[in-house]
Structure formats: structure tokens, C-alpha cells
N, C-alpha and C positions, 0 to 999 in steps of 0.2 A: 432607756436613758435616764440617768438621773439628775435631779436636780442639783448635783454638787459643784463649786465653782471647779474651772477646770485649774489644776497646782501650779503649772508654766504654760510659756506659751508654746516649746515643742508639740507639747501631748494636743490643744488645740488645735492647732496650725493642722495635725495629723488627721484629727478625726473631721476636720471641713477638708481634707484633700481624697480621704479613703469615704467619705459621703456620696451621696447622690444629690447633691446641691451644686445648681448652676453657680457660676464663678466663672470672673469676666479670666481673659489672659491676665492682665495688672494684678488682680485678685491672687489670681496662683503664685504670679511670680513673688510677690512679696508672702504668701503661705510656706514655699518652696525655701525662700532666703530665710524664716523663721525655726525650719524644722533643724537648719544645719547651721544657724551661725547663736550663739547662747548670750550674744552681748545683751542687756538690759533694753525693752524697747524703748521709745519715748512716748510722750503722752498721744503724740495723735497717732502715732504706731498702735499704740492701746485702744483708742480710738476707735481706730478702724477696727481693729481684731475684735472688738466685742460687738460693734454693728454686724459683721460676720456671721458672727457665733449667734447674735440674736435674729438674724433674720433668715439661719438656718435649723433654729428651736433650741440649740444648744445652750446651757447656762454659761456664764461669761468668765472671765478669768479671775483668780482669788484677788484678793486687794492687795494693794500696793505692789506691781510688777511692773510697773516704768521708772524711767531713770529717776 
């Protein structure tokens, strides 16, 4: 894996749903709504997605990608 930030949040959302990282059902469902809907998240949408990312070793998302 590398340390690159991930470009959007699809490509993320993907590789914490295609991992082997526990994830609560809320966890998924809002992974699930990110892989298919492309609107800009917000910031605690961001938020969350990089607590995610970081507490599954993943690097976090590029900057500036919420509203």
C-alpha cells in the first residue's frame, strides 16, 4: 500500500469496503452511499472518512474534498 493520499472519495470508500477491516453496519452504509453518489462530501462526512482510512492504515484523502 502506499502512502499516497487517496484522489476521491469513491476510490477510498472502495478499498475500506473490498479490505478486511471490521466496519460497524453505519460504517458500510455510508461507504456504500459514497462509492455511488459523487456529490462533494461535507466536512464531518470528511471526517469520518479519514478516521476510517486511518484506523484501517490507509493514507487519508487529498485536500480539499468537502464542500
Amino acid at each position: 500500500m502506499t502512502d499516497r493520499p487517496f484522489p476521491d472519495h469513491r476510490q477510498a470508500a472502495l478499498a475500506l469496503l473490498n479490505g478486511n477491516h471490521r466496519l460497524s453496519r453505519r460504517a458500510g452504509q455510508f461507504l456504500g452511499q459514497l462509492v455511488v453518489d459523487p456529490t462533494p462530501m461535507s466536512t464531518a462526512q470528511l471526517d469520518w472518512m479519514n478516521a476510517l482510512l486511518n484506523g484501517a492504515g490507509f493514507p487519508p484523502l487529498a485536500k480539499d474534498r468537502a464542500i
